[in-house]
C-alpha positions in Angstrom: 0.0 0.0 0.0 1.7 3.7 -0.7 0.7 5.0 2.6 2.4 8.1 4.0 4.8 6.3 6.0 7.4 3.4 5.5 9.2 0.8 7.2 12.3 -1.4 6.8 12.7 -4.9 7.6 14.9 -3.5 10.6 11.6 -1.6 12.2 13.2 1.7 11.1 10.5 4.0 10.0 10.0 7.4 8.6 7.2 9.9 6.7 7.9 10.2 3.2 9.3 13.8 2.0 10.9 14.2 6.0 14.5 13.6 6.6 14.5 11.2 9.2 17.1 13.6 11.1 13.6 16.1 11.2 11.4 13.7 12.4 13.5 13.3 15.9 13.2 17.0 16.2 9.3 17.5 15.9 7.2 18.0 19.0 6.3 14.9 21.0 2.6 15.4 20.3 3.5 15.6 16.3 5.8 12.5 16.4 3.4 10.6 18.8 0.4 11.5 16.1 2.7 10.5 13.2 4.0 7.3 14.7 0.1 6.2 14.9 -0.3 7.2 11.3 2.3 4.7 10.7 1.0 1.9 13.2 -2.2 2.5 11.5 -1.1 2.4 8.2 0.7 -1.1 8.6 -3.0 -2.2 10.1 -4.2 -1.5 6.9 -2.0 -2.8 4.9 -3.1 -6.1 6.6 -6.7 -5.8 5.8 -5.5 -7.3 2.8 -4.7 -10.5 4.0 -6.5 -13.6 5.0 -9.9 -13.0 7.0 -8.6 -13.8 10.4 -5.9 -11.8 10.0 -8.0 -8.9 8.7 -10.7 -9.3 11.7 -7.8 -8.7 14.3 -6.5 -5.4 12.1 -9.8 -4.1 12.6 -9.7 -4.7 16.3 -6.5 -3.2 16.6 -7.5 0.0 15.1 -10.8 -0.4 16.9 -8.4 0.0 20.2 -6.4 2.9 18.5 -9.1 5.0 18.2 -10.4 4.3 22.0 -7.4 5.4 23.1 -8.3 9.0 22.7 -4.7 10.3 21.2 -2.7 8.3 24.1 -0.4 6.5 21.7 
């Protein structure tokens, strides 16, 4: 999926068009927003799979949203 974030096989991950050296200096609140972008986006990018696998990426997001911003 081309999703605004990415991630290598090392669990390295970063927001297309940022130099990763930026992203370490944005505000907590920014980076905490962005690194659910990217948890979310890897959620979704598992919607694709098999149906059990899909049911539980809904759940997960499900909980993401619950959480009200809190990571």
């Amino acid at each position: 999926m081309g999703g605004l974030t990415w991630t290598d096989e090392k669990g390295n991950w970063d927001v297309n068009g940022l130099d990763w050296r930026e992203l370490g200096d944005l505000r907590p609140k920014v980076y905490g927003a962005l690194c659910k972008l990217k948890d979310m986006e890897t959620i979704a990018d598992k919607l694709n799979g098999e149906d059990d696998e899909a049911l539980e990426a809904l759940r997960a997001m499900r909980r993401m949203g619950r959480r009200g911003g809190q990571g």
